[in-house]
Structures are given as C-alpha cells and as structure tokens.
OpenMM code with the backbone's topology and positions (N, CA, C; nanometers):
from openmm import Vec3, app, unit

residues = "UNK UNK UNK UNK UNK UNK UNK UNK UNK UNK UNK UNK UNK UNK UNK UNK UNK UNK UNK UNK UNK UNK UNK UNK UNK UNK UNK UNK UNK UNK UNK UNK UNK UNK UNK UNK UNK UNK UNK UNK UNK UNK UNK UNK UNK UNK UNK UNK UNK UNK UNK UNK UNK UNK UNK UNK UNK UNK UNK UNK UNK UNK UNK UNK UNK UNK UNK UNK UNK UNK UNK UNK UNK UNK UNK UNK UNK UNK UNK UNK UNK UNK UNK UNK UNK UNK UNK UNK UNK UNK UNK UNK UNK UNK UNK UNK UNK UNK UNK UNK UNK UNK UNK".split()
positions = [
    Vec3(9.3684, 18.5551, 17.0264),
    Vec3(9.4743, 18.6217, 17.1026),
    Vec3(9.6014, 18.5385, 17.0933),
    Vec3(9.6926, 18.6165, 17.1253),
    Vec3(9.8312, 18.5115, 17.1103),
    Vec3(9.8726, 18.4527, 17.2063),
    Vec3(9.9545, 18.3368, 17.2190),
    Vec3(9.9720, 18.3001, 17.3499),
    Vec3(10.0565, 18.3645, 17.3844),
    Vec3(10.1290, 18.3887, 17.3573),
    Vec3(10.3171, 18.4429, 17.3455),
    Vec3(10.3520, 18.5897, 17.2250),
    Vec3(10.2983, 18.7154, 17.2838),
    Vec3(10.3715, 18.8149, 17.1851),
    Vec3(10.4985, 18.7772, 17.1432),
    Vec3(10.5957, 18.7205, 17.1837),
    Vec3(10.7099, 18.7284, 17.1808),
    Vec3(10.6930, 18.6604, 17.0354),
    Vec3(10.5985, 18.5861, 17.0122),
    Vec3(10.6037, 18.4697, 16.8790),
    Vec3(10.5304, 18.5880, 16.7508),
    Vec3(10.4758, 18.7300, 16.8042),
    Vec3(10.4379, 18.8012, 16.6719),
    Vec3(10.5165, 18.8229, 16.5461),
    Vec3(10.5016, 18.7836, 16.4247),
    Vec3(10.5618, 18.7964, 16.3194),
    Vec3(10.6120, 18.9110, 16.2686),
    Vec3(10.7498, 18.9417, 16.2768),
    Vec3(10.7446, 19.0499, 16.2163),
    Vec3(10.7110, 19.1436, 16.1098),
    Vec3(10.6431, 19.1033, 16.0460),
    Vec3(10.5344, 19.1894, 15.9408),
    Vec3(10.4312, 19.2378, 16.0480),
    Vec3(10.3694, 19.1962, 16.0983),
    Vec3(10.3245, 19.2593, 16.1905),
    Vec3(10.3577, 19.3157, 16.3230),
    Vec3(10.5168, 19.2643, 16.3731),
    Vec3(10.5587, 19.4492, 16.4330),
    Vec3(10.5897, 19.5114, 16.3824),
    Vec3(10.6172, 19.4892, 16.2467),
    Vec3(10.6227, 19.6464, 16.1627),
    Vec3(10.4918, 19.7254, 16.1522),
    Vec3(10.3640, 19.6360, 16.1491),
    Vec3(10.2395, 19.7131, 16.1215),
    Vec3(10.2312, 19.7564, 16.2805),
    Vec3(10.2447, 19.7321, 16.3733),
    Vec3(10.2279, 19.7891, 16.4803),
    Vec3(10.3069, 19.8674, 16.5403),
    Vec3(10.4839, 19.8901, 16.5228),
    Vec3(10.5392, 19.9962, 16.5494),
    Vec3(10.4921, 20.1074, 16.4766),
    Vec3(10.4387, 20.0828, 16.3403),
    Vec3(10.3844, 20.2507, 16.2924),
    Vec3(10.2202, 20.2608, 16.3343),
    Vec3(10.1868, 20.1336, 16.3832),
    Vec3(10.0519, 20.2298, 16.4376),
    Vec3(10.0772, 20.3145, 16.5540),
    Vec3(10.1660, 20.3072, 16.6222),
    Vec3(10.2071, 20.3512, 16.7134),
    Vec3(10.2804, 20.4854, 16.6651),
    Vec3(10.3612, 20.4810, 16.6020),
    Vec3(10.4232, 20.6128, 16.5257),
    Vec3(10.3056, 20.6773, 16.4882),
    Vec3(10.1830, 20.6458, 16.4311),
    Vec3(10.1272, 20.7676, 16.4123),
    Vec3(10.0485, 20.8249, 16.5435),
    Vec3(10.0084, 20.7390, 16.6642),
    Vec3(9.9623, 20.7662, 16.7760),
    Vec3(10.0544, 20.8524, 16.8403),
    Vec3(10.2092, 20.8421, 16.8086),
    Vec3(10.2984, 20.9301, 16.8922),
    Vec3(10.2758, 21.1212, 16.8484),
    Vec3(10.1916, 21.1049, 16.7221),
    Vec3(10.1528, 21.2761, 16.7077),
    Vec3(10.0709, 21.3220, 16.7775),
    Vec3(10.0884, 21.4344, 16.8554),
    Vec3(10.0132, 21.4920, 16.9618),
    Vec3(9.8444, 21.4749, 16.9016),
    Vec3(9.8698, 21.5488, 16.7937),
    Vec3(9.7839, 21.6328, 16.7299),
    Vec3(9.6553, 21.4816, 16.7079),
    Vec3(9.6944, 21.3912, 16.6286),
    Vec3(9.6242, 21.2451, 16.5775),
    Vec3(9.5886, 21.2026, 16.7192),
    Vec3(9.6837, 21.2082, 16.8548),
    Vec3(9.6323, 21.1480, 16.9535),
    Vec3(9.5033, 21.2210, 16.9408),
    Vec3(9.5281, 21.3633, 16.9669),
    Vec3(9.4019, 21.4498, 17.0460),
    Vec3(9.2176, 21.3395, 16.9385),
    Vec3(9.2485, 21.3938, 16.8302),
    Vec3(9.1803, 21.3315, 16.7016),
    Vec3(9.1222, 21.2613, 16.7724),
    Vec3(9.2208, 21.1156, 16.8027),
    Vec3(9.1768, 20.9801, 16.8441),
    Vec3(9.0522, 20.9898, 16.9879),
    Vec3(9.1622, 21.0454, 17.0540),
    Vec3(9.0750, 21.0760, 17.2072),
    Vec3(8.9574, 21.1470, 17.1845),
    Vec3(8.9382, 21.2334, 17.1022),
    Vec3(8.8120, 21.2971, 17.0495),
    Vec3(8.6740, 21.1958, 17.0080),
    Vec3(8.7618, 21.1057, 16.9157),
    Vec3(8.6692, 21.0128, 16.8976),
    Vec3(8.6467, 20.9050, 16.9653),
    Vec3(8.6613, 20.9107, 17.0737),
    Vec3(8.6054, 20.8313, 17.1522),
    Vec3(8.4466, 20.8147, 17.2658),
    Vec3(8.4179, 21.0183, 17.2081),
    Vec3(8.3010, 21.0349, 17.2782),
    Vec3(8.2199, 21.0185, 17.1634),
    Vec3(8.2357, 20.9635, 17.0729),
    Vec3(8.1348, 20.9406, 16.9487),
    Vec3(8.1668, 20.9990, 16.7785),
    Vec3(8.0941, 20.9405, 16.7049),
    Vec3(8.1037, 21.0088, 16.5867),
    Vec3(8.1203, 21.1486, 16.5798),
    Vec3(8.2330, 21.2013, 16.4659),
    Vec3(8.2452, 21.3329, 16.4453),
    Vec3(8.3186, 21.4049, 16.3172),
    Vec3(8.2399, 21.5365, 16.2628),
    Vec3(8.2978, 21.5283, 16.1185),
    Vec3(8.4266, 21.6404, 16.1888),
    Vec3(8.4850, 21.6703, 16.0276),
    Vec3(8.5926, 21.7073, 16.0454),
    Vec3(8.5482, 21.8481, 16.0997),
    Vec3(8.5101, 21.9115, 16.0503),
    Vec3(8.4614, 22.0691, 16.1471),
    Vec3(8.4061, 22.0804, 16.2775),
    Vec3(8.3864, 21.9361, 16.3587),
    Vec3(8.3531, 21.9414, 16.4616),
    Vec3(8.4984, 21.9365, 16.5671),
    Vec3(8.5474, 21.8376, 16.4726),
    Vec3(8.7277, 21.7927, 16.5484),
    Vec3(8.8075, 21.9302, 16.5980),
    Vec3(8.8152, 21.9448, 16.4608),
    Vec3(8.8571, 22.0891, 16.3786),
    Vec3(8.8401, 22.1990, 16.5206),
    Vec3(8.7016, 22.2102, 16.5298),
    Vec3(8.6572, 22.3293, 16.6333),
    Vec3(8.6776, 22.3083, 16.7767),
    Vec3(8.6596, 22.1481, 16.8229),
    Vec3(8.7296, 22.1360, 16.9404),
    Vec3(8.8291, 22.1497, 16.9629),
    Vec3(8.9047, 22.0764, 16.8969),
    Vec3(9.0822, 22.0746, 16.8581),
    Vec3(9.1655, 22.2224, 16.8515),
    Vec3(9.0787, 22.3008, 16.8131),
    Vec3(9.1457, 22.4663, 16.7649),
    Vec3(9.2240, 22.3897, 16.6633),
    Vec3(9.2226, 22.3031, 16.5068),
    Vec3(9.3059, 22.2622, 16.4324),
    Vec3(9.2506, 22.3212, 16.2547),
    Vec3(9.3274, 22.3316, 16.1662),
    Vec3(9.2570, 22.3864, 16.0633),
    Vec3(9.1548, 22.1999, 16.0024),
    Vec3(9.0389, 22.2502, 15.9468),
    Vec3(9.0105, 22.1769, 15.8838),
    Vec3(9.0790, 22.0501, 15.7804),
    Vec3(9.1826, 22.1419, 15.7321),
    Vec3(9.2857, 22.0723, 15.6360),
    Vec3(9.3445, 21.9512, 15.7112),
    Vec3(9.4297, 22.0630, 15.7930),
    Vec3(9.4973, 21.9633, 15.8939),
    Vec3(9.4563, 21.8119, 15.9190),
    Vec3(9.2839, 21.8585, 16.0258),
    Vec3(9.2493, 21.7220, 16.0692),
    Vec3(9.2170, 21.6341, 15.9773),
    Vec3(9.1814, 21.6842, 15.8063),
    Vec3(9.1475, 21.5764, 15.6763),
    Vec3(9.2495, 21.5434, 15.6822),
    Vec3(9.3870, 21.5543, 15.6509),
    Vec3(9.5026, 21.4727, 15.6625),
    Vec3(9.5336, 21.4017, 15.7815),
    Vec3(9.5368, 21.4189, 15.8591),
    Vec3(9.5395, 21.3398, 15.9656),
    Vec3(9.4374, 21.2401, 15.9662),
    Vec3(9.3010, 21.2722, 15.9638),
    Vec3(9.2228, 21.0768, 15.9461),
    Vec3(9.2411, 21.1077, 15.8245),
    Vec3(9.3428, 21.1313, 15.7016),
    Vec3(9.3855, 21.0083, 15.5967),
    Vec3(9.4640, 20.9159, 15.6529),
    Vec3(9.5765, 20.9624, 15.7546),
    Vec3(9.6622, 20.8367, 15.7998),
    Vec3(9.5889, 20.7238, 15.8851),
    Vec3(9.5247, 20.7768, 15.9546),
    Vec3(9.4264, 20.7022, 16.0691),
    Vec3(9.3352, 20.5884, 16.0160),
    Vec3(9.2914, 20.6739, 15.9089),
    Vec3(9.1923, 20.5646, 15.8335),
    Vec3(9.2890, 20.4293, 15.7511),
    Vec3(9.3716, 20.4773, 15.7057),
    Vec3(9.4678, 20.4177, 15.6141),
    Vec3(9.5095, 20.2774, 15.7393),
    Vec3(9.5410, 20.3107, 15.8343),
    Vec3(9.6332, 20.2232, 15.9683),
    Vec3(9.4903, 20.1810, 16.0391),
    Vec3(9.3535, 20.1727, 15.9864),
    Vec3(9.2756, 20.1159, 16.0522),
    Vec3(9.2681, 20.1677, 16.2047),
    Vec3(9.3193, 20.2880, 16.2278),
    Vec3(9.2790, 20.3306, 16.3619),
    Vec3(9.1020, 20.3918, 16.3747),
    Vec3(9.0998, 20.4966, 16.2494),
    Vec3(8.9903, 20.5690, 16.2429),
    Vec3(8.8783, 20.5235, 16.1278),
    Vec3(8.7947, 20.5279, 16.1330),
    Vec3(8.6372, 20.5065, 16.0215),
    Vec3(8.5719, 20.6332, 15.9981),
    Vec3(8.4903, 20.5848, 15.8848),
    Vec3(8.3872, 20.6842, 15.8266),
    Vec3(8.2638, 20.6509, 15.7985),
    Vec3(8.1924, 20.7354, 15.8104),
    Vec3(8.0385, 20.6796, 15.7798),
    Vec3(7.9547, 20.8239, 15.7405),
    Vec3(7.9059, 20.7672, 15.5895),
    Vec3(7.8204, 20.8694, 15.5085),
    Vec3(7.6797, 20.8805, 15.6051),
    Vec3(7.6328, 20.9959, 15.6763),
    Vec3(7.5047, 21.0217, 15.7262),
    Vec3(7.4613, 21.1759, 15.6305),
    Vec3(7.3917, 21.1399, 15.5209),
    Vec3(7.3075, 21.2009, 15.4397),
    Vec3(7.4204, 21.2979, 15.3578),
    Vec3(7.4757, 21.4406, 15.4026),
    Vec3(7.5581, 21.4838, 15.2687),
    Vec3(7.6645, 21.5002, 15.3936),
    Vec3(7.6708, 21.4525, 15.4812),
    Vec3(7.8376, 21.4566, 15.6215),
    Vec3(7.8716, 21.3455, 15.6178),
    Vec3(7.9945, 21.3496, 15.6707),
    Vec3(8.0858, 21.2335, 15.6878),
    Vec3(8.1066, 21.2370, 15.8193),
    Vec3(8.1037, 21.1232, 15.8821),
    Vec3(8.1143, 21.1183, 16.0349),
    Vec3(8.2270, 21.0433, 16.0388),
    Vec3(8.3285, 21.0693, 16.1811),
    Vec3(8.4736, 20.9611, 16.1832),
    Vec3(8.4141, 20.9216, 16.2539),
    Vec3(8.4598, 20.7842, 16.3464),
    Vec3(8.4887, 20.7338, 16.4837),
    Vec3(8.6028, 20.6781, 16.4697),
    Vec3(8.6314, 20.6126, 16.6170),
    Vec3(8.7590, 20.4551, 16.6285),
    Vec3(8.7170, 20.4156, 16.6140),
    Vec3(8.8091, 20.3266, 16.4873),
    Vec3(8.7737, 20.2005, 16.4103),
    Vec3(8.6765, 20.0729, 16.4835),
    Vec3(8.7347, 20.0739, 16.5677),
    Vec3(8.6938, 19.9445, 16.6491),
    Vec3(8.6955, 19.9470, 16.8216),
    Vec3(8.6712, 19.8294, 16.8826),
    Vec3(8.7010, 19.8437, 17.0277),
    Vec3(8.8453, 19.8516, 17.0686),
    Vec3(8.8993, 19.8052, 16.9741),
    Vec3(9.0340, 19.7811, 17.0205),
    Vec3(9.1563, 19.8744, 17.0063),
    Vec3(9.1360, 19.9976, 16.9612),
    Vec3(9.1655, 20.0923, 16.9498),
    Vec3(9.1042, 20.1764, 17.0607),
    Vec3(9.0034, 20.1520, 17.1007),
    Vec3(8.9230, 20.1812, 17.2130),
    Vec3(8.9971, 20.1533, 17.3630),
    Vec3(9.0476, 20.0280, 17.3407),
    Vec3(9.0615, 19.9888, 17.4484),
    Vec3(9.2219, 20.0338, 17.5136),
    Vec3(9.2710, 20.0159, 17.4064),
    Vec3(9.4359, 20.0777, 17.3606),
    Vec3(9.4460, 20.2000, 17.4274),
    Vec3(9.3698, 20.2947, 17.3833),
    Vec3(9.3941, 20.4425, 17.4401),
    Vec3(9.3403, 20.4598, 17.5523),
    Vec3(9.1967, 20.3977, 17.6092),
    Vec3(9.1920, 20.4472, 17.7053),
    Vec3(9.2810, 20.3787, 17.8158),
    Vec3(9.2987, 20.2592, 17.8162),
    Vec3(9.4335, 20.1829, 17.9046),
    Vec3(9.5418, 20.2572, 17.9038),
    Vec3(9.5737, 20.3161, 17.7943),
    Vec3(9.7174, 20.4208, 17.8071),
    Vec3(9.6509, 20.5846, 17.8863),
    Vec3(9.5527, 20.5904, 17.8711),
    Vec3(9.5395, 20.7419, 17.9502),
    Vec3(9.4861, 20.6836, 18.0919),
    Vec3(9.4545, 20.5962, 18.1496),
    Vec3(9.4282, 20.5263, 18.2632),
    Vec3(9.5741, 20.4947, 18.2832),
    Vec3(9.6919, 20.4921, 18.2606),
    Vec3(9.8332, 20.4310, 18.2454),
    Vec3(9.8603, 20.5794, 18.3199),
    Vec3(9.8865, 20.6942, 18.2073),
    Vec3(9.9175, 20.8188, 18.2624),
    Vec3(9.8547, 20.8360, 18.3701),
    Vec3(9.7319, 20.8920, 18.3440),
    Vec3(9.6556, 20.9440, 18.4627),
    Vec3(9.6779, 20.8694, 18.5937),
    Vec3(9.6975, 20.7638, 18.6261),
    Vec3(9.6807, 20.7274, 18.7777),
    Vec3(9.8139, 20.7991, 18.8446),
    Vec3(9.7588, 20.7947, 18.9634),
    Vec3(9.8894, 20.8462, 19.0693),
    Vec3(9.9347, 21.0297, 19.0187),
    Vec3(9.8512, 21.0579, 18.9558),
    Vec3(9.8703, 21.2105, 18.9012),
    Vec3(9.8116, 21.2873, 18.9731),
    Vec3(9.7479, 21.2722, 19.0646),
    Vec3(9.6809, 21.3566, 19.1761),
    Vec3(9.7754, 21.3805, 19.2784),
] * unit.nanometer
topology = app.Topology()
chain = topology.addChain("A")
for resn in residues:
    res = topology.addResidue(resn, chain)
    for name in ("N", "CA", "C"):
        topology.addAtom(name, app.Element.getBySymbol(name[0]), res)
C-alpha cells in the first residue's frame, strides 16, 4: 500500500483515471455490479442487463483489457467475473458511498 497517494506516479494516474473512465459507462458499471454475484457468460449478462450480446462482448473487451474483468474456460462457455478483490472492494465501497442516507 502507499504511504502517501499523493507520491503515485503518474503513469499510473493515468492507468487509473481511465480505469475509472471506463467505470463511468453506465452500461460496464451495470456489467461490473453483475459480476459481483459470481461468474457469468455473456448471454447471461446480456439477459439480465436487457443488453445485446454484442454489446456486452465489447464491453468485457475493455474490462478485461484494464484488468477490471476475467475469464475462465468451463468446458465449451466462457465465464466472466471481477478480476480480483480489489475491484470488489472499489465498487462495492462506492455503492455503499451512494446508497447511505438514501432512505
């Protein structure tokens, strides 16, 4: 961990203002938040989402690309999740951010 964000290199706030740029698309959020209740292929996203198939394949191309989203071959499907915890932890702290005091 860092001691001091203030000391992050800028090569890496550039990698992190566009992870953020792609989180600012409604559509990639929904994606993201989707995958957070577990693995899911694209026709599952797709059908929750009301999004075309196409769509959500382009969308985890960017995701995957920015290390937000993963893949994993289970027999002839492809399953996404979030990459990691920390992407995990990212979104749900920001919808715990919104959500409070919204009642």
């Amino acid at each position: 961990m860092l001691k001091h964000l203030t000391q992050l290199a800028d090569d890496h706030t550039a990698v992190l203002a566009d992870m953020f740029k792609l989180l600012g698309d409604p559509s990639r959020l929904k994606i993201v938040i989707a995958l957070l209740d577990g693995p899911l292929s694209v026709g599952s996203i797709a059908e929750r989402l009301s999004l075309s198939p196409s769509l959500v394949s382009h969308h985890l191309r960017l995701l995957r690309a920015a290390r937000i989203a993963s893949h994993e071959r289970r027999g002839r499907q492809m399953l996404y999740s979030v990459h990691d915890h920390h992407i995990r932890c990212v979104i749900e702290d920001m919808v715990e951010h919104v959500t409070e005091g919204a009642d």
